[in-house]
N, C-alpha and C positions, 0 to 999 in steps of 0.2 A: 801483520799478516804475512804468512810466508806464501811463497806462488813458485810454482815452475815445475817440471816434468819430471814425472816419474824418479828415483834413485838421483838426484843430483844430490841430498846431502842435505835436506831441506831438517827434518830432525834431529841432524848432528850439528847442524849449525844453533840450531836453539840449545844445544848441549855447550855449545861454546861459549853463548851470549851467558849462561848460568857458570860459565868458568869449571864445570865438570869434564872428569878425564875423557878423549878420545871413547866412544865403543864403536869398532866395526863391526858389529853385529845387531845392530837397528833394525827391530822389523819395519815397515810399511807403515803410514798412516792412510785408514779407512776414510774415506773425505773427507775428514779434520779432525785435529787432536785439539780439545777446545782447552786446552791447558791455560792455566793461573788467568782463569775468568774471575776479576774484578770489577765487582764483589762476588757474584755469581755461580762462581765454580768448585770444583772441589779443591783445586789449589788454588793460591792466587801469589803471584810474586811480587818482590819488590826490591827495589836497589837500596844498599846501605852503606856507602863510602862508596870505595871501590868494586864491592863485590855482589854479586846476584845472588840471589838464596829465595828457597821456597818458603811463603811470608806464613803465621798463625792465627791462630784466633786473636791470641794476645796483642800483636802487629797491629792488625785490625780495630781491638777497641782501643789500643793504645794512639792510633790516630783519631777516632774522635772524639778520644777525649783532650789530647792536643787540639781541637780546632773547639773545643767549647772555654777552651782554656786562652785560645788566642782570640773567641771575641768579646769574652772577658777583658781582657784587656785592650783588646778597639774601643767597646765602650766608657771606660776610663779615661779615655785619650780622644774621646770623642770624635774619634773615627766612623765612617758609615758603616753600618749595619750591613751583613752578608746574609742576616736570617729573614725569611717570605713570613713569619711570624716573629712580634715583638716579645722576645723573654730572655733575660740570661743566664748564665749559667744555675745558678741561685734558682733560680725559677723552672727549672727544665721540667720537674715534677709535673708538669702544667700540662706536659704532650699526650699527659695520659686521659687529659679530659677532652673526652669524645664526645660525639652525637652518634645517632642513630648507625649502627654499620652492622656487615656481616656478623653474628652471634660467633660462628664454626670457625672464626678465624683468631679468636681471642683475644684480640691486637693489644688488648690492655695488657694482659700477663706479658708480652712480646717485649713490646717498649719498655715496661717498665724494669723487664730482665737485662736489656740492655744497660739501661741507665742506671743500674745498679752495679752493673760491672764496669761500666766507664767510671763510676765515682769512686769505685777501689783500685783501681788503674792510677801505676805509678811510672813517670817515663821519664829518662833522663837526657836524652838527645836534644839539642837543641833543634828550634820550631822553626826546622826549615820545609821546603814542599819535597815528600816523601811518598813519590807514585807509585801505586799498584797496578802494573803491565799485565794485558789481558793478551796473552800470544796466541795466534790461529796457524796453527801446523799443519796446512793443507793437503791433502793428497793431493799426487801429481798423476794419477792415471787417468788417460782418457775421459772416462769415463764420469770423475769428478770434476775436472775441468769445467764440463757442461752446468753443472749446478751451482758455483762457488760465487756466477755473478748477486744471487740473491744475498749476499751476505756480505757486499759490500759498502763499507761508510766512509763518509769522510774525515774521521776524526784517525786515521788509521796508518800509520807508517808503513809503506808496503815490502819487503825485500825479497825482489824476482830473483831466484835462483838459475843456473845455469851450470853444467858439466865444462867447466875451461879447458879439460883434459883433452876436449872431443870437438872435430868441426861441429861447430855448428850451425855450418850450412846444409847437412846430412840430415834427413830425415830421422828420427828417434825413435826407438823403439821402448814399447811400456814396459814395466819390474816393479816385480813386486817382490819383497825380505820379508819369507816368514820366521813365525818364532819359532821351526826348529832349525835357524839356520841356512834354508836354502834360497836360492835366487830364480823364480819364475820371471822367465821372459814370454809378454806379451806380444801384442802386434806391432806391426812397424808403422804408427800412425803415417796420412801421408800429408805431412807439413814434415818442417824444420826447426828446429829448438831457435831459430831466429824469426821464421815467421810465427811461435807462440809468442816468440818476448812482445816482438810488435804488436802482437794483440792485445797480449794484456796491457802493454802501455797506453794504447790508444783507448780502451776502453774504461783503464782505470779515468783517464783524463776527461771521456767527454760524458762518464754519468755522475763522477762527484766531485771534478774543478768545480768550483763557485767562485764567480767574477767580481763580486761585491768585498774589496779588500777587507771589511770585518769579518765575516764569513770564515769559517776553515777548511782551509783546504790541504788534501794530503801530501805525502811525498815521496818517492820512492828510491830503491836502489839497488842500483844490478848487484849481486853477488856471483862472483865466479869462485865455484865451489873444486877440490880438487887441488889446491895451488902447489902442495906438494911434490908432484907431480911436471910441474911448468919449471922453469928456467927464468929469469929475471925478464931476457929480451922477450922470449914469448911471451910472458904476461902482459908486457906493454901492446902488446902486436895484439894481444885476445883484445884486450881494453880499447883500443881505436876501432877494432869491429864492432865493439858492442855499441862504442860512441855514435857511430855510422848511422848506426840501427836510426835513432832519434832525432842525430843532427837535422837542423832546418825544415822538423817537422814541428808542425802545432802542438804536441805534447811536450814538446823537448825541454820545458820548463818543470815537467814533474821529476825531471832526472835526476838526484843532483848528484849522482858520484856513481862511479865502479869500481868495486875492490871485489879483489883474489884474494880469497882465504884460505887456510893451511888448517882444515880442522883437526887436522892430528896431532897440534902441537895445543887443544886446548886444557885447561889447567896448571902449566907448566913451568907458572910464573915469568920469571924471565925469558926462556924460551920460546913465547909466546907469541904467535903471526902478529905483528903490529897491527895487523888489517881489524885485526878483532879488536882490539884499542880503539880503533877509529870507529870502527860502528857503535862501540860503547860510545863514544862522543858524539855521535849523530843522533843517536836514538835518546842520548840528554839531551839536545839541543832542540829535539823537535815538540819534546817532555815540556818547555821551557815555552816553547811559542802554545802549547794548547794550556797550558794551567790558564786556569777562571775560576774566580771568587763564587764557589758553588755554598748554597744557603745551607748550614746545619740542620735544618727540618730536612732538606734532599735527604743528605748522609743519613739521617735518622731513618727516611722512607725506604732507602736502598738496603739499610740493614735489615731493617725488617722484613724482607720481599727477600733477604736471604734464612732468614729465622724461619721462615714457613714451610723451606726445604720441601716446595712442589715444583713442578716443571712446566703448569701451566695455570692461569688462573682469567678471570674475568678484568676485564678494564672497569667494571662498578665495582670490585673487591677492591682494584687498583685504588680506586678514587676513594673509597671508606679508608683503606690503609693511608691515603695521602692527608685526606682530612683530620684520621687521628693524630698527624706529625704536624698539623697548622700549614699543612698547604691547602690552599684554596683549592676547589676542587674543579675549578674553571682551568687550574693550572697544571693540574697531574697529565693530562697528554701531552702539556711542553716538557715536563720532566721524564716523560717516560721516553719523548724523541731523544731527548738529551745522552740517557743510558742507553738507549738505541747506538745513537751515531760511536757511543762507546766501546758498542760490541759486547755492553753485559748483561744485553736483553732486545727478544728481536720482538719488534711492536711496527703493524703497517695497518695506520687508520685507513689510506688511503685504498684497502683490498677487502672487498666485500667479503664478510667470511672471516676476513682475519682481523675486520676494527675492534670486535669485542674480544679479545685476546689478546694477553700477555706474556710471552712466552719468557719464562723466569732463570730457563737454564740451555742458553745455546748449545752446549756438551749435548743434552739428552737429545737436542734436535737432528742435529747431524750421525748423532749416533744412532737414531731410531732409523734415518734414513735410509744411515750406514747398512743397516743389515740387509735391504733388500739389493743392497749392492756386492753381493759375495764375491772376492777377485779366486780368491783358492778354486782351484781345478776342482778337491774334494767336497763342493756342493751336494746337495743332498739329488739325489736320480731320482727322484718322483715325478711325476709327470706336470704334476705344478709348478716345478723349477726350470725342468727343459722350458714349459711353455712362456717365462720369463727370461731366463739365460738365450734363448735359441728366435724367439719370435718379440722379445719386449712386452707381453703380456701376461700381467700381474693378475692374479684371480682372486675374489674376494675371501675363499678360504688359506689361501696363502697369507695374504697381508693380515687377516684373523691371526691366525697362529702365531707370526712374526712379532708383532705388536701387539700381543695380549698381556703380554706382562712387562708394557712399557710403562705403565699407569694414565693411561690418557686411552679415549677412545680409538681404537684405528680406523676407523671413519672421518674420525676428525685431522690423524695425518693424510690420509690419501686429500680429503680436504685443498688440507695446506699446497702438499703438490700440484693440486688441480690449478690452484689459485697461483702459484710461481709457473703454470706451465709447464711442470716436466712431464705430467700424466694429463691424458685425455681419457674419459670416459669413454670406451668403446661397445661395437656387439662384433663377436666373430664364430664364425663355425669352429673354433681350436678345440674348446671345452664343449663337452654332453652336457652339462647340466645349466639349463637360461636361466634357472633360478640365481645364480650367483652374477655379481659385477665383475666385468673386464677395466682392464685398464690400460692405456699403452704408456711405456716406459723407454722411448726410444736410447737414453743414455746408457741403458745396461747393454746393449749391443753392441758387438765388436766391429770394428771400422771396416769400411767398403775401400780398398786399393785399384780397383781394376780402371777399365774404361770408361767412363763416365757417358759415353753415347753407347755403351753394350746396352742390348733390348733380346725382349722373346723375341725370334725369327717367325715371319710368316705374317707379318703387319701389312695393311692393304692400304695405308697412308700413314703419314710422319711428317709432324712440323718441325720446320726448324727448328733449335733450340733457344731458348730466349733465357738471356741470365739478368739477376738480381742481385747489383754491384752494388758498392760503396763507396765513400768519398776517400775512406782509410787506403782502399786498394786488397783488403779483403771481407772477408766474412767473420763480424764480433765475435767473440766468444759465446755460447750457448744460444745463439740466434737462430741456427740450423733447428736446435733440439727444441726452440718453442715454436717454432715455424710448424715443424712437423704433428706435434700436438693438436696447433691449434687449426690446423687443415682435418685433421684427423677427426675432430668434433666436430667438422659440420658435417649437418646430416644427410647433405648430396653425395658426401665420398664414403670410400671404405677401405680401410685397408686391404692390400693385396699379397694374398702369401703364398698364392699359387707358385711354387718351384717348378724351375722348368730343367730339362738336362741338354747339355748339348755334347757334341762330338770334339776333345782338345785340339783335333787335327782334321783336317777337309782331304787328306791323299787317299789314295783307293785301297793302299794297305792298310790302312787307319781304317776304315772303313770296315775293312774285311775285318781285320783282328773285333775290332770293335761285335762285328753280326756274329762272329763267334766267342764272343765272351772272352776273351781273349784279353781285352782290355775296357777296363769301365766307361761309361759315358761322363761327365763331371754335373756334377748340379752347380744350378744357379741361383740362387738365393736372391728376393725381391725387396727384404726388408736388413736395414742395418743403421747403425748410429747414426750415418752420417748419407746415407743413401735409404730415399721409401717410396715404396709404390703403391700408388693407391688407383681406385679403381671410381667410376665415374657415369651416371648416365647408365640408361639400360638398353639395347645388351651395353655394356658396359665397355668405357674407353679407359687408357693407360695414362696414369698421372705420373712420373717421375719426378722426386728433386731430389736432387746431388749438392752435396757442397763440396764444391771441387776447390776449397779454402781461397780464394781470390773472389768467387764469385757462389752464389748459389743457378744454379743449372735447373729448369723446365723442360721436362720433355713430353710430348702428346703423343700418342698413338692406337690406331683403332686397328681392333682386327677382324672386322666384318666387313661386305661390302658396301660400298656408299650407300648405294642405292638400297640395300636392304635396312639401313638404318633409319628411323623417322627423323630425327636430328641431323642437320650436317656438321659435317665436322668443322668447317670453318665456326660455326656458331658454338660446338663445345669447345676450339681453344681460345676463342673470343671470353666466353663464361670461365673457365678455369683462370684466365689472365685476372679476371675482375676479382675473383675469387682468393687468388692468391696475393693482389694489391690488399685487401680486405685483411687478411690474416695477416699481413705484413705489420698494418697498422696496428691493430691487436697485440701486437707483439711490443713492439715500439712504445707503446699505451702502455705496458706491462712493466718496462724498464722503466718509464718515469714514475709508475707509484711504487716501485721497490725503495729510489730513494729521495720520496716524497718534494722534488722540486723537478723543472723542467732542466731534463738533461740536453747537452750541445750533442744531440743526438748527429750520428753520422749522416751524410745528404747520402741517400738510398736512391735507386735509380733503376727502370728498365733498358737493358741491351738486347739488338737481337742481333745474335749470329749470324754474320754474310756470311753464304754460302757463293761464292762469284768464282770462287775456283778448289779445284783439290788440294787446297793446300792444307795442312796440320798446323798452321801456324793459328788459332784463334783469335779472329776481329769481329768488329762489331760493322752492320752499318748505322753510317753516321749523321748525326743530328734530327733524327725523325721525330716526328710528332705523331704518337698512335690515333689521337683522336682528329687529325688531319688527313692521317696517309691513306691512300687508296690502295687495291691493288693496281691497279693502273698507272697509278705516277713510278718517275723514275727515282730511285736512288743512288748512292753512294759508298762508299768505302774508303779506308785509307791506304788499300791496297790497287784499288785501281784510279784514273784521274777523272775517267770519264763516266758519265750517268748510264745506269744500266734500267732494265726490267726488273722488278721482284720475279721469281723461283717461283713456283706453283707452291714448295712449301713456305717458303717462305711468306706468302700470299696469306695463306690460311688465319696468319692473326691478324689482320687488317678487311677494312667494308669493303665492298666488291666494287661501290662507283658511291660519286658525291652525290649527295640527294641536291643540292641548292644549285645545281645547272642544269641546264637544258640538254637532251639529247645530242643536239646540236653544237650547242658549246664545248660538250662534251667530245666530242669528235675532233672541234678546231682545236680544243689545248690537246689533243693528242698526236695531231698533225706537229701541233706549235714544240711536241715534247721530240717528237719524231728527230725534224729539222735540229735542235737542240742538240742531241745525240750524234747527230754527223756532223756538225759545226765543231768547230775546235775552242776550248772557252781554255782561263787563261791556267792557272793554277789551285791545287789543292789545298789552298789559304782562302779560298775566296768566296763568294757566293753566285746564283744567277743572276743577269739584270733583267728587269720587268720588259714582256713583248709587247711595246706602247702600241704596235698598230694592230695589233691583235685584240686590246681592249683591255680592262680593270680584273673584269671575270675571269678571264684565264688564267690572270697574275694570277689568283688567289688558287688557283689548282697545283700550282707549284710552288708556290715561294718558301711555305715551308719545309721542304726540304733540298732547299736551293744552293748547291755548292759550288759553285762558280760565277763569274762576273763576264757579260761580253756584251755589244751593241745591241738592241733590240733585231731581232731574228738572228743573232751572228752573221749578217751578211757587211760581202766585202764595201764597206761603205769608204769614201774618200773626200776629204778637204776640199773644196774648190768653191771660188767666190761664185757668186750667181754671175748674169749675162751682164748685172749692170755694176761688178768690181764690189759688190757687198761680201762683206763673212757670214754668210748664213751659218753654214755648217758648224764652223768655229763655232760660233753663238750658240748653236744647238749643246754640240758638244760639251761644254762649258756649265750651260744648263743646265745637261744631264748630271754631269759630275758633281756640280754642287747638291742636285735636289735629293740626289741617291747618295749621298755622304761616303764616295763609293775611297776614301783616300787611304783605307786600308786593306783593301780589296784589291788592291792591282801590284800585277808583278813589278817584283821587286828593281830587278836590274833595270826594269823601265821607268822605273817610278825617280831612280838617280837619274837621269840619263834627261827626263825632261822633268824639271823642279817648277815651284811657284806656279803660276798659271798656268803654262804649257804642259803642266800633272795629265789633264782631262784628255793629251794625244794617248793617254796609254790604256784610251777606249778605242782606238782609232785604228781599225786592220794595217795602214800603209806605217803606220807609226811603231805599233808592236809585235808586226809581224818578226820582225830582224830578233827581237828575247825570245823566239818561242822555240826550245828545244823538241815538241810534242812534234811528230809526222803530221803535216797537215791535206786535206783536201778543201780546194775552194770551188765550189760550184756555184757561179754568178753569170747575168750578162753583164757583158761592159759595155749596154744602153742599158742600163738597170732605169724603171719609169718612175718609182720613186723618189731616184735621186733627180732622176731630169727633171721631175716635178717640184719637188721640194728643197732640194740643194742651188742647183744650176736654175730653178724658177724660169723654165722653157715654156713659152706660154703660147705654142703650136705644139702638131700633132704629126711628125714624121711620115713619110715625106712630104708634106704639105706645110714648109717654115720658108722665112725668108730667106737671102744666101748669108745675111749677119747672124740669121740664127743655125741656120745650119755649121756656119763654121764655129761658134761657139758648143755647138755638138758634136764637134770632130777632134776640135781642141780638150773635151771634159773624156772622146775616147782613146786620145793621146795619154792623157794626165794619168787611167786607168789602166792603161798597157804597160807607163811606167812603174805601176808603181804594182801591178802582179808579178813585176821581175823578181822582186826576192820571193814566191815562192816559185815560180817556175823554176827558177834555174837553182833548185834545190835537189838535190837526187834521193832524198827522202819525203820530197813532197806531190801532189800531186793536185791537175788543177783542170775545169773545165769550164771555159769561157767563151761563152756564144754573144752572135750580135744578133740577141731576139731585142725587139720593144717589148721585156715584158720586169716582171716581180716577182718573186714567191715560185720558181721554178719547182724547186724540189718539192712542193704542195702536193701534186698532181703526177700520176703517173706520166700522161707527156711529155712533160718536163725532163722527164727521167730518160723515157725509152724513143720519142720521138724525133726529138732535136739530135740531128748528129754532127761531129766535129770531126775532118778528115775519116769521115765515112764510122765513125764509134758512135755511139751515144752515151750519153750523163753514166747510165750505171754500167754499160761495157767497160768504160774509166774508173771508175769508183774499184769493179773488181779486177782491175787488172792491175 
C-alpha cells in the first residue's frame, strides 16, 4: 500500500517497482488506484526472476495447476496435506459435487471451466513460491487521506511516501495531475508532511501490530521520493530526519528502513537508483515471511469469486460457492478473513449491514466512492453539487445518478459509508424537497486554516475551550471525519450553516470604505473538513470542533440571554461534554470492527484550556478530575506554581458545589483552600498535604486536584523537644512522612541536603525554608497554641504557668525567632509575626485586620 501526500511520486514509484520508463506526466490517483488485485482485479502482477510484469490468465491457472501438481507429490512422499478437503489431483473432478446452492450462480459450469483449463496448462518453471502483488496506489489529497484508515490490513507492506526535495517541516500543499497535463494546486493543508508521516505511522501500528509472535504483522518504509534532485550529503541529512520522526517511539519497530529514490532513472538497467533494488529486496523479503501453506480448495474458491466477475455478492452465496470447493462451510468466513487481511476482498462480519456482504472487487469500491469525490474544479454547477462541494451534503438524487450504473444498489453504498462513518444521515433546510435523504460528507470539504477560537461575534457566554488529546500527541487519521458524523446523527444536534460576514479590518476607514461599498465584508463559513459547527438545544447553543491536528478543540457558546434561556448553560456544556465522550467511544468502537481484533488503541483524554493568563501559548490545567472538581476548588497549571480559582468560564464545565458536605464543611475547606493559596507550598513536582486538624472531609474536597506538598495548614511549625527533653515533633514528623509516602514529593535540593531519616525535615518550615526560591509571606504567632499544646506539651494556660514553665515558653519563642531569620532577613520576602496566644490567624478577618505590628496590620503587610 502506498500512503503519503498529495504529488510525492506515489504512482511513479509503482512505475519503478514494474521497472517501466520514467513518465512525468502521471495523472492523480482518485483514492486509490486498486491495481493488480490478486486475484480480484483487472490486473494482477507478479514477479518473475528479476523482473515485474503485469501477470495473465495463463500465469494464474498456470499457478494452480503447479500447486495440484505439487500436492501430488506431497502425497507420494507422504507429506501433510495442505487441502480442507481429502482428494488429489486425480480426483479433483470431485469439486464439482455439490449440495444444495445458489441455482443463478452456476458454480458447477464455473469450477468445472476452471479445471479444465488447469488440466491443459503446461508450465515449465520450476515449483518455487511465485506471488501475485495486490498494489494500493493511494490518493494523497486531503480529502482521501480521511477514508483510507478502512482499508487497512495487516498482511500489508506499507511504503510512506515523502517529497525529499522539500522541507518537510513546512506545511504541504494539495495537487492534483490532470490528464490534460496540468498541475491544480489545492489548499495548504495545516500540518506538515512530518506531522502526516507521524500519523500514519502511529496509526499504522496501533490498529494492526498483533503481539502474539504467530500472528502477522506489517512493516513499513519511508520512501523519499525526488532523489534526483538531493546531493548524497543531503540525502543522508533528509534520512536522520526522517529517523527522528520514530526514534524512541512505540512504533519505531514498524520502521525498518528509509530510502531515496531517483524515479527517473526507472527502467534503465544499469543506470538504475540502487534504492529500487533494495525495495525489490525488501518487498521479497517480506513475500517470504507471509507465504502459508494455503489449502487448494481456497485457490479453487478464490478463482471462482473471480469467474463470477461481480462486485458484490451475499456471504450465503460465499458459503454455497465455499461448499462446492469442499470447504466446510463453518469455515468460509475464516477464509474470506484470510482474503480480507490480503486486500483481495473487503469482508466485515463484525459491521451490522456489512456481515452479509462480500465485497469481490475493492477497485469497484473505492471507485464508486471515488466519484462523489471530484478534485477537478470543472464539477458539474448544479445546485446538487455546490450543495455537496460547498456544504458536504450529498442528496439522494445525486448519489442516484452517481451510482446508477455502478451495478449495485446506491443505497446499499451510502450504506456502507454510513457504517465506516464517513456519512451521517442528516435533515437540513439546504434542499426544497423533504422527500429526498441528506447526508453529511464532511471529507469532501476543503480544510479550515484560520483561528481555531474565531466565533460569530455577539455571544453572551463562552466556555473555555476543552480539547480531546491523545497519547500519540496528535489527532489519528480520519478520527476528526468520524467524530464529526457521528455527532452529527444524534438527534439533539444539527448542523450549523448559518454564514456569517465580518469586517477584515476594525479602523474607521475600513469601516467607512466598507458602508460605501467600497470594499466587501468577508464571509465566514461554519462548516469544513476539518472545522463544524453544530447547533444544540432550543433557542439553540453553538457546538464547535476543530481539529487543530495535536488536539481536537470544543467550543460552547450561547447567544441569548441567560436568563431568557430555560437551560443553563453550565448544564448544556456539562451535556455536550457527555455527548461528545459518547461519540468518541463510537468512534473508537468503529476502528476496532474495521479490523476485526482489539486495536492498541491510543490512551484518549479530556484537557481543558487554562485560561490564568493572556498568554497565546496553549496549556492545559493540570491533573483534574471532572467528576471530582467543583467550581469552587482551586486549580493548577504548569505555567503558574501556585493554586488559583477556576474563571467563570472556565467554571461552566464543572458542578457548582459537592453534594456529600455540609454547608458548613463546605465553608471550613474553603477557608482551609483560602489559607492554602497564601501559604507558600513547595514545587511544581508535587502534590498538597492532607489538613489533619481540619479533618478527613475536607481532605477529600481537595486532594484531588492537589499540586503541592506542605505541613498541615502550611503554618510555620518548628522542632523543639517538649518541657520534658522528649522529640514529639521529630516523631510527629517522621510519621507524617512515612504515612503520606510523601519521598517523591519534596524539593529536590532538600531532599540531598538531608538523606535517610532526616528526608521528613524537608516538611519542616525552619528546614526548607533556605531551598525555596518562591517570594515567601509568613503569617504566624510565635506563641502559636497549637504548638504549645502539642509540640512543647505546655500543660498551663499563659499567664497563669509556673516560672519552669514559663521559661520553657520563652525558650520555644527564642527557638522561633531564630529560626524566622531566614525569612526575615530576605528582601524578597516578607513576614508577619505577633505574640497572640492564638492558631489559625488568617481564618478570621481579625486576624487579618485587627492585630497590628508597629502600628500595620496582617493584611496592611500582606499588600505592601
Amino acid at each position: 500500500m502506498l500512503l503519503g501526500s498529495a504529488g510525492t511520486g506515489k504512482t511513479s514509484l509503482k512505475r519503478s517497482l514494474m521497472e517501466k520508463p520514467f513518465n512525468p506526466h502521471t495523472t492523480s490517483t482518485i483514492v486509490s488506484d486498486v491495481s493488480s488485485v490478486r486475484p480480484f482485479g483487472h490486473k494482477w502482477q507478479t514477479r518473475r526472476g528479476n523482473k515485474w510484469r503485469e501477470a495473465t490468465e495463463e500465469d494464474e491457472l498456470e499457478e494452480i495447476a503447479r500447486l495440484f501438481e505439487s500436492f501430488h507429490f506431497r502425497s507420494s512422499s507422504h507429506h501433510t496435506s495442505v487441502l480442507s478437503a481429502k482428494y488429489s489431483h486425480d480426483e479433483s473432478n470431485g469439486l464439482v459435487s455439490t449440495g444444495f446452492i445458489a441455482s443463478d450462480l452456476n458454480l458447477e459450469s464455473h469450477i468445472q471451466s476452471i479445471l479444465e483449463r488447469v488440466h491443459v496448462t503446461y508450465w515449465t518453471t520450476e515449483s518455487l513460491v511465485q506471488p501475485f502483488l495486490h498494489i494500493w496506489d493511494c490518493g494523497g489529497q486531503p480529502v482521501f487521506l480521511e477514508i483510507l484508515l478502512a482499508f487497512l490490513t495487516p498482511r500489508t507492506m506499507f511504503l510512506l511516501l515523502f517529497d525529499a526535495s522539500k522541507d518537510f517541516m513546512e506545511r504541504w500543499q494539495s495537487r492534483q495531475n490532470t490528464p490534460d497535463g496540468r498541475v491544480l494546486f489545492g489548499e495548504v493543508v495545516n500540518e506538515s508532511t512530518s506531522d502526516l508521516m507521524a500519523k500514519w505511522m502511529s496509526t499504522i501500528h496501533s490498529h494492526l501490530i498483533k503481539h502474539n509472535k504467530d500472528d502477522t504483522s506489517p512493516s513499513l518504509y519511508c520512501i523519499g521520493t525526488r532523489g534526483d534532485k538531493l546531493r548524497r550529503k543531503r540525502k543522508k541529512e533528509v534520512k536522520k530526519q526522517i529517523q527522528s520522526l520514530y526514534e524512541e517511539k512505540e512504533f519505531s519497530d514498524l520502521i525498518k528502513d528509509v530510502l531515496i529514490i531517483d524515479n527517473t532513472t526507472s527502467g534503465k538497467g544499469v543506470k538504475e537508483d540502487p534504492s529500487i533494488t533494495d525495495l525489490h529486496g525488501a518487498i521479497d523479503s517480506f513475500i517470504n515471511k507471509l507465504a502459508v501453506k494455503t489449502p487448494v480448495n481456497w485457490v479453487i474458491f478464490r478463482k471462482v469469486l473471480q469467474e463470477l466477475k461481480q462486485n458484490v455478492i451475499s456471504v450465503s452465496d460465499a458459503i454455497a460457492i465455499g461448499v462446492a470447493c469442499h470447504i466446510p462451510a463453518g469455515d468460509v468466513p475464516e477464509v474470506l478473513k484470510f482474503y480480507h487481511e490480503l486486500g483481495a476482498v473487503l469482508y466485515y462480519p463484525q459491521i451490522e449491514g456489512l456481515n452479509k456482504k462480500v465485497i469481490l472487487s475493492p477497485k469497484w469500491f473505492v471507485d464508486a466512492i471515488g466519484k462523489v469525490f471530484p478534485l477537478e474544479k470543472e464539477w458539474s454547477g448544479t445546485n446538487r453539487w455546490y450543495l455537496l462541494r460547498n456544504n458536504g451534503i450529498l442528496i439522494q438524487p445525486l448519489y442516484q445518478e452517481v451510482w446508477q450504473s455502478s451495478g449495485i444498489d446506491p443505497e446499499e453504498i451510502i450504506e456502507l459509508l454510513v457504517h465506516f462513518r464517513l456519512a451521517a444521515q442528516v435533515q437540513t433546510e439546504l434542499y426544497d424537497d423533504s422527500r429526498f435523504k441528506q447526508y453529511f460528507l464532511p471529507a469532501v470539504l476543503p480544510g479550515y486554516t484560520g483561528d481555531p477560537n474565531e466565533a460569530r461575534p455577539g455571544y453572551k457566554l463562552r466556555a473555555s475551550p476543552v480539547h480531546i488529546t491523545f497519547s500519540t500527541g496528535y489527532v489519528p487519521p480520519g478520527f476528526f471525519t468520524h467524530l464529526a458524523t457521528t455527532v452529527a446523527a444524534n438527534p439533539n444536534v444539527k448542523l450549523n450553516f448559518d454564514n456569517v460576514y465580518a469586517a477584515p479590518t476594525v479602523g474607521f476607514f475600513d469601516r467607512l470604505t466598507i458602508a460605501m461599498k467600497l470594499r466587501s465584508k468577508v464571509e465566514i463559513k461554519r462548516i469544513y473538513r476539518n472545522r463544524v459547527c453544530f447547533s444544540y438545544g432550543h433557542p439553540s447553543d453553538d457546538l464547535f470542533l476543530t481539529d487543530i491536528n495535536d488536539a481536537i478543540q470544543a467550543d460552547v457558546l450561547r447567544y441569548v440571554p441567560e436568563i431568557s434561556h430555560p437551560v443553563p448553560f453550565k448544564t448544556v456544556c456539562q451535556q455536550l461534554l457527555k455527548l461528545l465522550d459518547e461519540c468518541c467511544q463510537k468512534v473508537e468502537d468503529t476502528l476496532i470492527l474495521y479490523h476485526g481484533h482489539h486495536v492498541d488503541r491510543s490512551s484518549r483524554s479530556l484537557q481543558y484550556v487554562c485560561q490564568c493568563s493572556l498568554s497565546s501559548d496553549v496549556h492545559y490545567i493540570q491533573d483534574i478530575d471532572a467528576k471530582k472538581q467543583t467550581n469552587s476548588d482551586p486549580v493548577y497549571c504548569k505555567m503558574e506554581r501556585i493554586p488559583r480559582s477556576l474563571t467563570n468560564n472556565e467554571s461552566l464545565w464543572f458542578n457548582k458545589k459537592r453534594e456529600d458536605l455540609s454547608k458548613d464543611k463546605q465553608i471550613e475547606c474553603l477557608q482551609e483552600r483560602l489559607m492554602m493559596m497564601m501559604m507558600i507550598c513547595i514545587n511544581s513536582k508535587a502534590t498538597v498535604a492532607s489538613p489533619s486538624t481540619v479533618g478527613v472531609s475536607c481532605w477529600k474536597c481537595f486532594a484531588h486536584s492537589a499540586k503541592y506538598r506542605a505541613i498541615s495548614d502550611a503554618g510555620y511549625f518548628i522542632e523543639v523537644p517538649n518541657v520534658n527533653g522528649e522529640p514529639v515533633a521529630k516523631e510527629r514528623g517522621q510519621k507524617l512522612y512515612k504515612m503520606q509516602n510523601m519521598s517523591i514529593g519534596l524539593t529536590g535540593s532538600c531532599a540531598k541536603v538531608y538523606t535517610g531519616n532526616d528526608t521528613y525535615k524537608c516538611l519542616g518550615p525552619e528546614y526548607l525554608y533556605p531551598f525555596i526560591k518562591t517570594p515567601i509571606f509568613s503569617f504566624n504567632s510565635q506563641y502559636d497554641t497549637w504548638q504549645l499544646k502539642n509540640n512543647l506539651q505546655l500543660d498551663c494556660n499563659p499567664p497563669h504557668c509556673t516560672p519552669e514553665q514559663m521559661e520553657k515558653l520563652q525558650e520555644f519563642f527564642k527557638e522561633f525567632q531564630a529560626t524566622e531569620t531566614n525569612i526575615i532577613n530576605s528582601t524578597t520576602n516578607g513576614a508577619f509575626l505577633d505574640s497572640c496566644f492564638a492558631h489559625c490567624q488568617s481564618l478570621s478577618s481579625r486576624g487579618w485586620n485587627e492585630v497590628k505590628v508597629g502600628g500595620q496590620s496582617a493584611a496592611e503587610t500582606f499588600a505592601n
